[in-house]
C-alpha positions in Angstrom: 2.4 17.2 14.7 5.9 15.8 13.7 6.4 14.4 11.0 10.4 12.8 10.5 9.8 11.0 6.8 9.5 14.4 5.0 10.4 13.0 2.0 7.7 10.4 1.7 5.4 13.1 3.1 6.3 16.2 0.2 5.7 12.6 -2.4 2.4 12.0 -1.3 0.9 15.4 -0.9 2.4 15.9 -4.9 0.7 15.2 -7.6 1.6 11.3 -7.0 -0.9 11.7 -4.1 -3.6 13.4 -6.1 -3.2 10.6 -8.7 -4.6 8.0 -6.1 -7.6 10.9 -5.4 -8.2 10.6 -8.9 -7.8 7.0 -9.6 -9.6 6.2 -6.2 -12.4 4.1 -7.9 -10.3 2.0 -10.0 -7.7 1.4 -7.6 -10.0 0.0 -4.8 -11.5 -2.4 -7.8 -8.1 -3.2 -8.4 -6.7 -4.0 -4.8 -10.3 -5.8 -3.6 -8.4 -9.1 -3.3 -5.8 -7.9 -1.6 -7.8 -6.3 0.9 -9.6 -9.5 1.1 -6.2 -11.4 1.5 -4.8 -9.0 4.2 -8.4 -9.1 6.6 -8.5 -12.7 6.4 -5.0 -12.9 7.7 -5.3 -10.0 10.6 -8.9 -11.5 11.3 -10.1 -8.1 13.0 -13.0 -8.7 15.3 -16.5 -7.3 16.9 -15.4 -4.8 19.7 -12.1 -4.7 18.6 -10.0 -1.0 18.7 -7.8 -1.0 15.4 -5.0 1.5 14.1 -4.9 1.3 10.0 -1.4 2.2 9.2 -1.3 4.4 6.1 -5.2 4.3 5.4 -4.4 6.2 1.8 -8.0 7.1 0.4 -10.3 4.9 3.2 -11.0 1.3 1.7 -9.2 -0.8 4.1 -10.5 1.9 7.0 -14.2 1.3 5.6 -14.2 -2.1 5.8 -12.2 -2.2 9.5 -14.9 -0.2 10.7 -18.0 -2.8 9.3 -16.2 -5.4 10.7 -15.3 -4.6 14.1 -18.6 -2.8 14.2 -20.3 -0.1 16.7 -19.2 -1.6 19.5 -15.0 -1.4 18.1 -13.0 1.6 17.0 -10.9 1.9 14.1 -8.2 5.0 13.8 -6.7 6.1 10.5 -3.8 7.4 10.0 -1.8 9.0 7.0 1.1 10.9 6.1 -0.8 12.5 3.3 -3.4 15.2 4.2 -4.7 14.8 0.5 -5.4 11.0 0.8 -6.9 11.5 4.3 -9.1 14.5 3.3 -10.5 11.5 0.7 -10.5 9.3 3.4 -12.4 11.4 5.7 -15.1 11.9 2.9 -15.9 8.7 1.8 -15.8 6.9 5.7 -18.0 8.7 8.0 -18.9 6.1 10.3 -19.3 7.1 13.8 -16.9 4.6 14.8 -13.8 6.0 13.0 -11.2 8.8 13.8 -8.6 9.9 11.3 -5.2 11.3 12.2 -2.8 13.4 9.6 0.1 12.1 11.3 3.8 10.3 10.9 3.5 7.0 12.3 6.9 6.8 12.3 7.1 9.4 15.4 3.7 10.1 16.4 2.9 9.8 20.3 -0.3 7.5 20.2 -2.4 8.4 23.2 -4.3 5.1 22.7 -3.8 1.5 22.4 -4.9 -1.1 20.0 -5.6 -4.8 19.7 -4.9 -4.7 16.2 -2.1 -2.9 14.3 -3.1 -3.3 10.3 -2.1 -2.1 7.0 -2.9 -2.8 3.6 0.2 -1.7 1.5 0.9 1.4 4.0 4.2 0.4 5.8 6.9 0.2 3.4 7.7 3.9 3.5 9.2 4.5 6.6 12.8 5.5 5.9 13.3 4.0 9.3 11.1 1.0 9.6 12.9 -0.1 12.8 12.1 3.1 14.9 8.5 3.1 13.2 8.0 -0.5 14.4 9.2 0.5 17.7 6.6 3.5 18.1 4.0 1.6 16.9 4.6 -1.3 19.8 4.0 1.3 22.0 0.2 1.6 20.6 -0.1 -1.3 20.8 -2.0 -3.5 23.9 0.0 -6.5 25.2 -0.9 -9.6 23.3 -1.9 -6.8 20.0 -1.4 -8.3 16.6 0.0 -7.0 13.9 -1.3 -7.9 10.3 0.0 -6.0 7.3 0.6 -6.7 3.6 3.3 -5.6 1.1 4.5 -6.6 -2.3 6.7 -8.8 -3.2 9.3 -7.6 -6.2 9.1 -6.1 -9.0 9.9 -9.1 -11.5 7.6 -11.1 -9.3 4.7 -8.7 -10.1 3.5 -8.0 -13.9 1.2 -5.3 -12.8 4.7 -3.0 -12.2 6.9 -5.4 -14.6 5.0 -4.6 -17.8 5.3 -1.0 -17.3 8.5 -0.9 -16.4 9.7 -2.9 -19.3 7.7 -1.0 -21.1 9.3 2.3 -20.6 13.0 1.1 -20.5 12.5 0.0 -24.0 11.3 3.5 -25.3 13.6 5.8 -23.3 15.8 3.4 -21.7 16.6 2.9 -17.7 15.7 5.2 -15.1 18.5 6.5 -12.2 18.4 3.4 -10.1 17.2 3.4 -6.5 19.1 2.3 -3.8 18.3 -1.3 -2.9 15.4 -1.2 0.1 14.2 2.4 0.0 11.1 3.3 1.0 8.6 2.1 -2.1 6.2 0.2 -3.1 8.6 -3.4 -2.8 10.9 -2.2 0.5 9.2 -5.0 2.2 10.1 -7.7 -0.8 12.6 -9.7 1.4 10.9 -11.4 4.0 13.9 -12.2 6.3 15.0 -8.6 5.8 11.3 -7.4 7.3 11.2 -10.0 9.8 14.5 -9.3 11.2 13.0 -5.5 11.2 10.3 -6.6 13.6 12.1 -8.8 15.7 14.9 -5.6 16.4 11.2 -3.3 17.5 10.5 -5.9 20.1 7.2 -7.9 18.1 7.5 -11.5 18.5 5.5 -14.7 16.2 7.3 -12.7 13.6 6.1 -14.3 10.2 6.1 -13.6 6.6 3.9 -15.8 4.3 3.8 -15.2 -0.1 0.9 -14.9 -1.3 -0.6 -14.9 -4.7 -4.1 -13.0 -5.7 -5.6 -11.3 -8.5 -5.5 -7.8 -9.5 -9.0 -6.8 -11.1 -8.2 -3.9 -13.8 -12.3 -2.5 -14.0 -11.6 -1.5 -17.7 -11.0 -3.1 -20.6 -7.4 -3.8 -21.5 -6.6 -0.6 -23.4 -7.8 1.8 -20.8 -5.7 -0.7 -18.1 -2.4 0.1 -20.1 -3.3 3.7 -19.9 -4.2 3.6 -16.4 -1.1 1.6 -15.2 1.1 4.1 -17.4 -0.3 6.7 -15.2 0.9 5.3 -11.8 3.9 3.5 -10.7 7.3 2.7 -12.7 6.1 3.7 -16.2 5.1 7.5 -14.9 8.3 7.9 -13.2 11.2 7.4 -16.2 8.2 9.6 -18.6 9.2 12.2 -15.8 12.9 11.5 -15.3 13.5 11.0 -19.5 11.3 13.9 -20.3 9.1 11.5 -22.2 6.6 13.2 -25.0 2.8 12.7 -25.4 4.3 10.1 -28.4 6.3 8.3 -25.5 3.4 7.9 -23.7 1.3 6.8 -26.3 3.9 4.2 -27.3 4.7 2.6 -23.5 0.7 2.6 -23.4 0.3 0.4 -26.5 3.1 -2.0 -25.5 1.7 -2.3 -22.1 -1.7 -2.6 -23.7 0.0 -6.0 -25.8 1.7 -7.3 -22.8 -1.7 -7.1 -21.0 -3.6 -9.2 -23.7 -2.3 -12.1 -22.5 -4.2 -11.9 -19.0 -7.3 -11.5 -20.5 -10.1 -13.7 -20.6 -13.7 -14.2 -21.0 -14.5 -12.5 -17.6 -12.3 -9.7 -17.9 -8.1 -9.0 -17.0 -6.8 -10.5 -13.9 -3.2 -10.2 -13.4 -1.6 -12.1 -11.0 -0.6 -10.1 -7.7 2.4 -11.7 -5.9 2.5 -10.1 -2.1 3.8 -11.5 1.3 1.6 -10.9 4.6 3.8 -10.2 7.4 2.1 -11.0 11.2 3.3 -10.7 15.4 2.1 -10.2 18.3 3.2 -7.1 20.8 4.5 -9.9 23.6 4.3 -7.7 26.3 
């Protein structure tokens, strides 16, 4: 196996991988909608052999493999042999095969009608070359269905805890503009552009807005989202204190009060679903 995106590879087999072990549960509550969101769009059907690009813990490869059913195939791939040792737990349908691989450089040895990913692609650090390897799994006339987040400011889910943080211990080292992360995929002529350049054609981005689901009440929601994403990474970089944590929790925990409601916290999740077509 090669694998050319070490970086991103060491990051999710770190403790930011077994986080998402963890936090599995919660985060697949969390993300239903936009699971729901992204198979509406790619529209996966009966018989159907699909490749889910970065299938983290198994959610999106669990419900690929009800949907195309016994007569379809569904192959899962990850950088992260922690998330994929989940993966392979939780989805054992006879109907899947899982692959500890870089999809960046691996040499598929089959070909799919259907080239998916639910937040799994925006971690190449060279999503040109990926895009171009994964043409070449893909059958002529394959789509390709995959959906990212737009940016930061756009999204309160990362925007509260990032806030949150800078105002304890101030701003984090900033990263440079487009690497590989959670909102690498923000600019939709940027991405499409990238997809044109690997040969995909009906290149198309479309925003979308859903909601995020937080499964606990709004205090253990602050603590949970202090736990992953932008708030956990300037406690690390600013050497934050339990009393640092506690602080960007309860501020988070404020902010977060005013998506609650009756039926619970839904925070508004704004994304863009990218879409082609392999045109050979």
């Amino acid at each position: 196996m090669t694998i050319v995106n070490t970086e991103q590879a060491d990051y999710w087999q770190s403790e930011a991988g077994r986080k998402w072990v963890t936090h599995k549960d919660a985060l697949d509550t969390l993300m239903a909608n936009v699971l729901d969101a992204a198979l509406s769009a790619a529209r996966p059907g009966r018989g159907e052999d699909v490749l889910d690009i970065g299938c983290g813990t198994g959610a999106s490869t669990a419900r690929l493999s009800e949907m195309v059913d016994a007569h379809g195939h569904v192959t899962a791939i990850d950088i992260s042999s922690t998330l994929l040792a989940l993966a392979r737990e939780r989805v054992t349908a006879a109907n899947v095969g899982f692959l500890h691989a870089d999809a960046q450089s691996y040499e598929f040895t089959r070909q799919y009608d259907l080239l998916f990913s639910r937040f799994g692609v925006m971690f190449f650090d060279d999503p040109v070359a990926a895009f171009v390897n994964l043409r070449r799994a893909a059958r002529p006339g394959a789509r390709l269905a995959m959906i990212c987040w737009q940016g930061m400011p756009a999204n309160p889910w990362f925007q509260i805890p990032f806030m949150a943080a800078i105002d304890r211990l101030g701003r984090p080292s900033p990263l440079p503009e487009n690497a590989p992360g959670p909102t690498a995929f923000k600019d939709i002529e940027r991405v499409t552009g990238i997809l044109s350049r690997a040969g995909w054609g009906d290149v198309a981005g479309t925003p979308v807005e859903v909601d995020l689901i937080p499964p606990q009440d709004v205090q253990d929601a602050a603590d949970f989202a202090a736990t992953l994403g932008p708030a956990s990474r300037t406690l690390a970089e600013k050497g934050g204190t339990d009393e640092d944590r506690r602080a960007i929790t309860k501020a988070i925990a404020t902010a977060l009060e005013g998506y609650r409601s009756d039926a619970g916290i839904a925070v508004p999740a704004r994304l863009v679903i990218y879409t082609g077509r392999n045109p050979d």
